[in-house]
SEMIRO-361569 format. One record per residue: x, y, z of N, C-alpha, C in turn; residue number from 1; residue in one letter. Coordinates in steps of 0.001 Angstrom, whole numbers, plus 500000, padded with zeros to 6 digits. Example, Ala and Ser with C-alpha at 12.3 -4.5 7.8 and 13.67 -1.06 7.14 Angstrom:
SEMIRO-361569
+--------+--------+--------+--------+--------+--------+--------+--------+--------+-----+------+
:     nx :     ny :     nz :    cax :    cay :    caz :     cx :     cy :     cz : seq : type :
+--------+--------+--------+--------+--------+--------+--------+--------+--------+-----+------+
: 513190 : 494310 : 507800 : 512300 : 495500 : 507800 : 513200 : 496700 : 507800 :   1 :    a :
: 512850 : 497750 : 507080 : 513670 : 498940 : 507140 : 512900 : 500030 : 507870 :   2 :    s :
+--------+--------+--------+--------+--------+--------+--------+--------+--------+-----+------+
END
This chain:
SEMIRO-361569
+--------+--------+--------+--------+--------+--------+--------+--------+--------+-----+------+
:     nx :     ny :     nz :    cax :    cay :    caz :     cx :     cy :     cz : seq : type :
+--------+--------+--------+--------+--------+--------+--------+--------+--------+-----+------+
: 500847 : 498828 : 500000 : 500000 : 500000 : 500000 : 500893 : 501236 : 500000 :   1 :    x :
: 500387 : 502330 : 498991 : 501359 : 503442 : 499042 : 500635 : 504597 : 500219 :   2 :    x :
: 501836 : 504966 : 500465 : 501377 : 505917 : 501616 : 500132 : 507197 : 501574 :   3 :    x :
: 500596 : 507353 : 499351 : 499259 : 508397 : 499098 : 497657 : 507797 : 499068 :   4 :    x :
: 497842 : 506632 : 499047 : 496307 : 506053 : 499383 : 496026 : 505776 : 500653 :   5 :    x :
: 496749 : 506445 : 501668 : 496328 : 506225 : 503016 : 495825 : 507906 : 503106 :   6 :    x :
: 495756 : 509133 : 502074 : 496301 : 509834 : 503154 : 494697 : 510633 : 502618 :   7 :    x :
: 494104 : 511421 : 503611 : 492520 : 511712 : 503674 : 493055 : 513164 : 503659 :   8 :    x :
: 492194 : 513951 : 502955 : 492355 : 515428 : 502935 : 492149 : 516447 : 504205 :   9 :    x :
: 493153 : 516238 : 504684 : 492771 : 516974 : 505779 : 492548 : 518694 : 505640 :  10 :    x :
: 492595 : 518910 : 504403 : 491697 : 520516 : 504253 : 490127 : 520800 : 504112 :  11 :    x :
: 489611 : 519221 : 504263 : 487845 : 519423 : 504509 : 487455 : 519607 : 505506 :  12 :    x :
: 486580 : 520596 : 505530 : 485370 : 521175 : 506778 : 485320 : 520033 : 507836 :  13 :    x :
: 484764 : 519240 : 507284 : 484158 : 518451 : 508617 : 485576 : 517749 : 509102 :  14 :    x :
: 486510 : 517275 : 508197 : 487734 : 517042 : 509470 : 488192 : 518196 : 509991 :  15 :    x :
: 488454 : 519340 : 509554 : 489123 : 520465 : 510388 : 488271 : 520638 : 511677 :  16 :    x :
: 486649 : 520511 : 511769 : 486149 : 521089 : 512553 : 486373 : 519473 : 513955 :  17 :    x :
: 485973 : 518523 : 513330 : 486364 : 517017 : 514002 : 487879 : 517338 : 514860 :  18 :    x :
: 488999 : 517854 : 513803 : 490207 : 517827 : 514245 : 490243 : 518932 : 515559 :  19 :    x :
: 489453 : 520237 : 515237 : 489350 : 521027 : 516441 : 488477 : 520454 : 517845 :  20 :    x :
: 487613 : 519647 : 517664 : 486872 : 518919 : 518950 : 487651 : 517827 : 519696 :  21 :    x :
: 488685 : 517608 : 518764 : 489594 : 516859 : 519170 : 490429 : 517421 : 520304 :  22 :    x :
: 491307 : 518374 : 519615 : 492076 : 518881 : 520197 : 491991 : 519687 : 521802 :  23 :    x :
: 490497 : 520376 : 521507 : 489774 : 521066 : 522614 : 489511 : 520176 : 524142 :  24 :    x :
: 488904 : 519240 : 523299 : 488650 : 518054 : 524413 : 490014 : 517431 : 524871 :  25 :    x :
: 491113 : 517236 : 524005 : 492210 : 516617 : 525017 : 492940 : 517798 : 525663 :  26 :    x :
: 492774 : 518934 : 525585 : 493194 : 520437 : 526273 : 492055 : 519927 : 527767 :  27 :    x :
: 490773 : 519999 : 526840 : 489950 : 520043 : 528192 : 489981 : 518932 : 529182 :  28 :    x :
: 490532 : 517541 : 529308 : 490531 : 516668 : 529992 : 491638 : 516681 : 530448 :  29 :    x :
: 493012 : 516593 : 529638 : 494786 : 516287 : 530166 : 494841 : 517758 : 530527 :  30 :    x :
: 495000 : 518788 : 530188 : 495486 : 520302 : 530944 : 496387 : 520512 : 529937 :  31 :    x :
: 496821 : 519676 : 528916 : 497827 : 519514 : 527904 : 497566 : 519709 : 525989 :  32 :    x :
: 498263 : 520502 : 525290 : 498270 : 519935 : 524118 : 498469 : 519039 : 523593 :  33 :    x :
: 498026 : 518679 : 523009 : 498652 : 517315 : 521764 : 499302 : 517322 : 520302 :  34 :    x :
: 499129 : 519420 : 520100 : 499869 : 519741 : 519161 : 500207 : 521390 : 519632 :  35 :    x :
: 501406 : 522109 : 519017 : 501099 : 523405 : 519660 : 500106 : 524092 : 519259 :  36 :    x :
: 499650 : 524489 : 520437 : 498681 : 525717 : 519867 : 499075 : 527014 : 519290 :  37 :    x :
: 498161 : 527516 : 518941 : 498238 : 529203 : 517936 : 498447 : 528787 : 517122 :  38 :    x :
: 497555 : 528272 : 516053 : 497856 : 528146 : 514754 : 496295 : 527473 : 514319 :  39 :    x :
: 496349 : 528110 : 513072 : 494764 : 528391 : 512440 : 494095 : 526480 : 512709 :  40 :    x :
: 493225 : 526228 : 512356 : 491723 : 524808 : 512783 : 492358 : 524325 : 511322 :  41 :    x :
: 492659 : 525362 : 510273 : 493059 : 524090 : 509179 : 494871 : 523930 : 509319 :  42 :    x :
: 495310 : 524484 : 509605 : 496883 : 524351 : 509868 : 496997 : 523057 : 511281 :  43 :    x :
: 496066 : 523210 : 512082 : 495889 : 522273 : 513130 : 496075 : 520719 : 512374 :  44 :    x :
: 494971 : 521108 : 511726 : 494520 : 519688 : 510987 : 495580 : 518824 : 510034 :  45 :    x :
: 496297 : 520250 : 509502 : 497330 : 519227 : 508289 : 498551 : 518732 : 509426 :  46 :    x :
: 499174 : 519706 : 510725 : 499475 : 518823 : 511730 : 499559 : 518015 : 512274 :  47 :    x :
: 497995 : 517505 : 512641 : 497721 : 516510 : 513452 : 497826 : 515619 : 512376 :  48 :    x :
: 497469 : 515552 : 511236 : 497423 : 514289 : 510112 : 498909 : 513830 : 510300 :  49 :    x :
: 499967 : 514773 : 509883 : 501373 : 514263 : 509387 : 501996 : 514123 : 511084 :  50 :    x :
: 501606 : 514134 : 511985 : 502502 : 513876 : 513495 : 502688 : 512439 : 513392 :  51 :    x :
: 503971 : 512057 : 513900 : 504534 : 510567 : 514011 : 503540 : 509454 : 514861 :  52 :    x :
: 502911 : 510478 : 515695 : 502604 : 509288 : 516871 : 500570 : 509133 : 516065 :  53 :    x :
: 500127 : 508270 : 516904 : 499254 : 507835 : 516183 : 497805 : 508457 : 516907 :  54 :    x :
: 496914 : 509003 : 516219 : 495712 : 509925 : 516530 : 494413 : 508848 : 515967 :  55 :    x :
: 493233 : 508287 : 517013 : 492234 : 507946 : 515754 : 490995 : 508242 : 517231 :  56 :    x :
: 489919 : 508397 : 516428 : 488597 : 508098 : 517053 : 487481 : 507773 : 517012 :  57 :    x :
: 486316 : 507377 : 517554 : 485104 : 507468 : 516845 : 484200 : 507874 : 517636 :  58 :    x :
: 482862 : 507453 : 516866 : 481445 : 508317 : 517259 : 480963 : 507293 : 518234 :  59 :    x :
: 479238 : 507937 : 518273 : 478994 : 507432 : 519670 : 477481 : 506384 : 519155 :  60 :    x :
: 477754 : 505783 : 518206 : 477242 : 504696 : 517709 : 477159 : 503625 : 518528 :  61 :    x :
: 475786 : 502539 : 518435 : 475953 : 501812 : 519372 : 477662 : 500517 : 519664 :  62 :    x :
: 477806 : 500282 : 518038 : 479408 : 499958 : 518096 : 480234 : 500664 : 517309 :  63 :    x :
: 480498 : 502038 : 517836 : 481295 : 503066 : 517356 : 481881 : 502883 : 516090 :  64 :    x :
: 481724 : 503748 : 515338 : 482620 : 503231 : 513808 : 483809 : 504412 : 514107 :  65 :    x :
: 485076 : 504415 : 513542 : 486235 : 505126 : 513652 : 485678 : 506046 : 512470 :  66 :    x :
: 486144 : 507368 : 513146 : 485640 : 508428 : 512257 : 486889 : 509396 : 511695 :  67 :    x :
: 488197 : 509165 : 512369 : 489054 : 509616 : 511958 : 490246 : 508562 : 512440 :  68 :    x :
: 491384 : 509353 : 511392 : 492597 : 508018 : 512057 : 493686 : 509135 : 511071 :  69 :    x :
: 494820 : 509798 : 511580 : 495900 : 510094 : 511294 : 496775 : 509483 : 510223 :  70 :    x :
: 497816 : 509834 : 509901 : 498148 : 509208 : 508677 : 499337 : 507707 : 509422 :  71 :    x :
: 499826 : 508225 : 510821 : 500003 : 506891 : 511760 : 499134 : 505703 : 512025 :  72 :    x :
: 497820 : 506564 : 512088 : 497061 : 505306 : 512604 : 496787 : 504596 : 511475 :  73 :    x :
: 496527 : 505355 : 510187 : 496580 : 504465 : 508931 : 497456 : 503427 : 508667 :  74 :    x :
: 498723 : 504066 : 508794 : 499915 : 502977 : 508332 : 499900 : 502058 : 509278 :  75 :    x :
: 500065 : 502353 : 510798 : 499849 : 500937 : 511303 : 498381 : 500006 : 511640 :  76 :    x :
: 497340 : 500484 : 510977 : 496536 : 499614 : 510290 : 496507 : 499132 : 509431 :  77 :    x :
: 497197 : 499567 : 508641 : 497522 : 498928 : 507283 : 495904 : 499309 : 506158 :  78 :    x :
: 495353 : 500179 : 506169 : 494578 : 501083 : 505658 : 494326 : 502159 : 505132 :  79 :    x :
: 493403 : 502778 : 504172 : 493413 : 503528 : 503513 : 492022 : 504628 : 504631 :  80 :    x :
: 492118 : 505363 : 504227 : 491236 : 506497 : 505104 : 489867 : 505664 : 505036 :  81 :    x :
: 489145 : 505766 : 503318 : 488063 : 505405 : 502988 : 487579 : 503519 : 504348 :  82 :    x :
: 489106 : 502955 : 504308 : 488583 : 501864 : 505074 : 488444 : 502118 : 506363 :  83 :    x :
: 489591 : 502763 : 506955 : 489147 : 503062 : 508528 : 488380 : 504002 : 508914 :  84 :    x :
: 487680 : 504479 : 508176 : 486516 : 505459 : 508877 : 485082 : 504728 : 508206 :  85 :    x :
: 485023 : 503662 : 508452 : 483923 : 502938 : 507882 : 484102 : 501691 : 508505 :  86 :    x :
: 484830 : 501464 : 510060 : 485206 : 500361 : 510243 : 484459 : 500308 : 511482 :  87 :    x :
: 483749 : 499496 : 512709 : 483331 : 499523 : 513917 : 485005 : 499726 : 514869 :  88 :    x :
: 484860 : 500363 : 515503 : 486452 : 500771 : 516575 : 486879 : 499178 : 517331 :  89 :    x :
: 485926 : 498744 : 517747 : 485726 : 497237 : 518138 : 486654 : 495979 : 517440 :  90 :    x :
: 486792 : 496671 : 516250 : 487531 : 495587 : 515277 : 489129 : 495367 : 515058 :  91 :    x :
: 489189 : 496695 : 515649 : 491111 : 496967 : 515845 : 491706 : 495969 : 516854 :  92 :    x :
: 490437 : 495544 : 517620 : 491211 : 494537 : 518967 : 490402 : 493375 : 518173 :  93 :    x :
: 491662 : 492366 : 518417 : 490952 : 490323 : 518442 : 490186 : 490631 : 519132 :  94 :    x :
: 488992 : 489403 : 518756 : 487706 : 488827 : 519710 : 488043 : 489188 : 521212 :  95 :    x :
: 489109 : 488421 : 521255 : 489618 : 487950 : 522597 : 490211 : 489453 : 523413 :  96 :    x :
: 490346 : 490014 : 523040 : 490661 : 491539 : 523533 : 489590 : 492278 : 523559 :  97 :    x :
: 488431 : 492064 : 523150 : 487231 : 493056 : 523090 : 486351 : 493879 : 524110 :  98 :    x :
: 486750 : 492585 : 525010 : 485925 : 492877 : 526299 : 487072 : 494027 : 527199 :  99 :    x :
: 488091 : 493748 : 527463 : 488948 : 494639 : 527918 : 488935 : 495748 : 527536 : 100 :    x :
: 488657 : 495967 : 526119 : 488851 : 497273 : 525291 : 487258 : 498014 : 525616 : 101 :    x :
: 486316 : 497589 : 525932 : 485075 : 497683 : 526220 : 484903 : 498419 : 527837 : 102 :    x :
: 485984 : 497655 : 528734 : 485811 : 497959 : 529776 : 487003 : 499513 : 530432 : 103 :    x :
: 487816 : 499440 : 529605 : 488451 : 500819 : 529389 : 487345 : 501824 : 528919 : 104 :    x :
: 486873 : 501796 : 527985 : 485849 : 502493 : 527427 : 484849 : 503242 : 528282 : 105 :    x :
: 484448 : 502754 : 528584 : 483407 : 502607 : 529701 : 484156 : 503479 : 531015 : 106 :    x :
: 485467 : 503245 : 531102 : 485956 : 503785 : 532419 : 486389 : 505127 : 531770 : 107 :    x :
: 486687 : 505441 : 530366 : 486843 : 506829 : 530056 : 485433 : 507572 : 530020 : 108 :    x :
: 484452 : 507043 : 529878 : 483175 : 507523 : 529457 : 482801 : 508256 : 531378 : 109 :    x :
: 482990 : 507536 : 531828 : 482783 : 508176 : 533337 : 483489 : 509123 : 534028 : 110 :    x :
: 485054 : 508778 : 533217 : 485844 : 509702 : 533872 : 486634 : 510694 : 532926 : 111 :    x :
: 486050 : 510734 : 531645 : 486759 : 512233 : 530684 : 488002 : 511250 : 530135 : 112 :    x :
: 488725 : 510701 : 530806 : 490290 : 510531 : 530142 : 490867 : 509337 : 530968 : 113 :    x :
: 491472 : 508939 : 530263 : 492680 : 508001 : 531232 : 494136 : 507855 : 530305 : 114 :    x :
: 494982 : 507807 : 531097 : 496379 : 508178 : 530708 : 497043 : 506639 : 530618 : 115 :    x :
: 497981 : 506445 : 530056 : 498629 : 505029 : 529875 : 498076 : 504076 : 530377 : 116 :    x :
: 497015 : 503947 : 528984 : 496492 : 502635 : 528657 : 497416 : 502055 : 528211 : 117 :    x :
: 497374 : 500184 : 527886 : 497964 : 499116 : 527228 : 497069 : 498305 : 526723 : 118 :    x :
: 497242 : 498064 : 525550 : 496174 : 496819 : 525094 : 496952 : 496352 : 523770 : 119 :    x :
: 496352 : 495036 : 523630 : 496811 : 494453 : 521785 : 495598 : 494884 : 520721 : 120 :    x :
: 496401 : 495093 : 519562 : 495680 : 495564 : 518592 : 495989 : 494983 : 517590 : 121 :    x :
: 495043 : 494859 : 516746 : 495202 : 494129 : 515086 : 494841 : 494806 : 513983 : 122 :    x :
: 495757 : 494912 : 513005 : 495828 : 495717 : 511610 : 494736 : 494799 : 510590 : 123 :    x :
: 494753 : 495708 : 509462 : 493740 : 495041 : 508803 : 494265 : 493364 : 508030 : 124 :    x :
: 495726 : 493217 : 508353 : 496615 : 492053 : 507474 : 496699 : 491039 : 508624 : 125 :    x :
: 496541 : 491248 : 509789 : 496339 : 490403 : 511142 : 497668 : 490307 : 511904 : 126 :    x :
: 498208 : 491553 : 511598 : 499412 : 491904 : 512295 : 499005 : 492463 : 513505 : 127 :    x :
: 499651 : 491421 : 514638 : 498955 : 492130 : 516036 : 500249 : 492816 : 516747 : 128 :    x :
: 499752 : 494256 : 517786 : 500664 : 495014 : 518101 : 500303 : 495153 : 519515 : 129 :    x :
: 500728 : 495775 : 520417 : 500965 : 496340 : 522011 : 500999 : 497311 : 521979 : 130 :    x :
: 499873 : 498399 : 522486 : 500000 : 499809 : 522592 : 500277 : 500217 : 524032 : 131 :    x :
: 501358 : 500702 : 524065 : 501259 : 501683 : 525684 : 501471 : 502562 : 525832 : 132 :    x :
: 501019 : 503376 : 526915 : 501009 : 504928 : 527545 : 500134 : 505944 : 526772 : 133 :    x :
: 499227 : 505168 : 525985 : 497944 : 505701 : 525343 : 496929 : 506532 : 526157 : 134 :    x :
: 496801 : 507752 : 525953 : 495729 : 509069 : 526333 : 494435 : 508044 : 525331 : 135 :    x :
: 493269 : 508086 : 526434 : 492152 : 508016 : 525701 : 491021 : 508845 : 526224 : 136 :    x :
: 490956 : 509591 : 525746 : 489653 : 510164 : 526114 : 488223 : 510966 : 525482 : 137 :    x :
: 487234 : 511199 : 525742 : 485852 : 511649 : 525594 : 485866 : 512785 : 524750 : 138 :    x :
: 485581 : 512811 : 523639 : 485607 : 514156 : 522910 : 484193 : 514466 : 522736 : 139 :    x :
: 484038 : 516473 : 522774 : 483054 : 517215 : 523516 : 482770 : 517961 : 522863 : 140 :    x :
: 481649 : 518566 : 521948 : 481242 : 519157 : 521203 : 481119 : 520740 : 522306 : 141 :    x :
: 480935 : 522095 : 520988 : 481377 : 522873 : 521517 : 480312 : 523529 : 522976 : 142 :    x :
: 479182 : 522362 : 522861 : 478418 : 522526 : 524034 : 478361 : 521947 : 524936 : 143 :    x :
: 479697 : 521363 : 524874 : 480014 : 520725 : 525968 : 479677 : 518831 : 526338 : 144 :    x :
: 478288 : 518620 : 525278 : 478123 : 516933 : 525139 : 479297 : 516279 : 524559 : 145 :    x :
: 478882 : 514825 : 524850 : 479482 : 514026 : 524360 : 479215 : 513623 : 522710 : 146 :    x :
: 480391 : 513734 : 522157 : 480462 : 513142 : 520905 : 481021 : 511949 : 520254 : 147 :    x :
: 481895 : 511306 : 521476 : 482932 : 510004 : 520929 : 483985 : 510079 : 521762 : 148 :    x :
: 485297 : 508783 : 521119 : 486033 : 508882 : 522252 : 487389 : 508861 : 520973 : 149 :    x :
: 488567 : 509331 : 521635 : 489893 : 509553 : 520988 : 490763 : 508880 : 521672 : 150 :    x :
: 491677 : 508390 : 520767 : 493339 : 507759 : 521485 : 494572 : 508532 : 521072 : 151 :    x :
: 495365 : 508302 : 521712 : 496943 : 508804 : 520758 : 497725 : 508406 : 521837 : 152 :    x :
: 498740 : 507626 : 520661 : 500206 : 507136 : 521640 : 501137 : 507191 : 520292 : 153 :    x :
: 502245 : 506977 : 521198 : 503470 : 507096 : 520009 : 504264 : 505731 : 520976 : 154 :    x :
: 503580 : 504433 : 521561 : 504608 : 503546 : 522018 : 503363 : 502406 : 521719 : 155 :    x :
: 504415 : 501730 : 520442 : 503548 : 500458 : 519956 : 504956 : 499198 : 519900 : 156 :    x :
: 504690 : 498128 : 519813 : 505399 : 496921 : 519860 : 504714 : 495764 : 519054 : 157 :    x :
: 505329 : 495669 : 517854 : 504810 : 494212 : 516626 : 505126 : 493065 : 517651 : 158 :    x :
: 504076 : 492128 : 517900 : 503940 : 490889 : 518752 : 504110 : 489650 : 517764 : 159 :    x :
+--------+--------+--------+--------+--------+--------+--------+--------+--------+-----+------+
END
């Protein structure tokens, strides 16, 4: 897979504005950026796409579909935009990991955020990986509801 068929335009509306609820909400939960600030919602966006470490999230569907994924989270899915934002979030973990990944979930949903997570994950080729020290948390529309939940780590390990 070439890297230009992974890579989603990050100069459209609805990701710039996605990419800003992003960002707001992990300001508003960690106390922290995740990219520097001062710099324009579409300059944000072509940022957050090309950063090394890996950005993805989804909606609040009954089994969440991934609604965005960085050009990291692409490559180590081994996916093209069009596939991972059309995928249930559920599917990145084996069977056998689901329930764990379920029960994190659930513990960010109550509590805004949690800081170094670990879990195994599987690409779309069935390459399974180890994520740790993963930020996950609740992203918040500008009225403050809930809209979905976000990850980002930059510490993965091929198993």
């Amino acid at each position: 897979m070439t890297v230009t068929s992974m890579i989603a335009p990050p100069e459209d509306t609805l990701i710039i504005e996605h990419v800003q609820r992003l960002l707001e909400s992990y300001m508003h939960w960690t106390g922290r950026d995740l990219i520097p600030a001062g710099i324009s919602p579409e300059e944000s966006a072509r940022v957050l796409f090309y950063q090394p470490f890996v950005v993805l999230s989804h909606g609040t569907q009954e089994d969440p579909i991934l609604n965005y994924g960085n050009q990291a989270a692409l490559a180590l899915w081994e996916m093209t935009w069009e596939e991972f934002t059309s995928m249930p979030s559920s599917l990145t973990a084996e069977p056998v990991n689901r329930a764990e990944r379920a029960r994190i979930l659930s513990q960010v949903t109550s509590n805004g955020y949690v800081d170094d997570y670990r879990g195994v994950r599987i690409s779309k080729s069935g390459r399974r990986f180890l994520v740790e020290q993963a930020t996950v948390w609740n992203i918040l529309d500008t009225n403050g509801r809930y809209v979905g939940q976000a990850a980002a780590f930059d510490h993965w390990t091929y198993l």
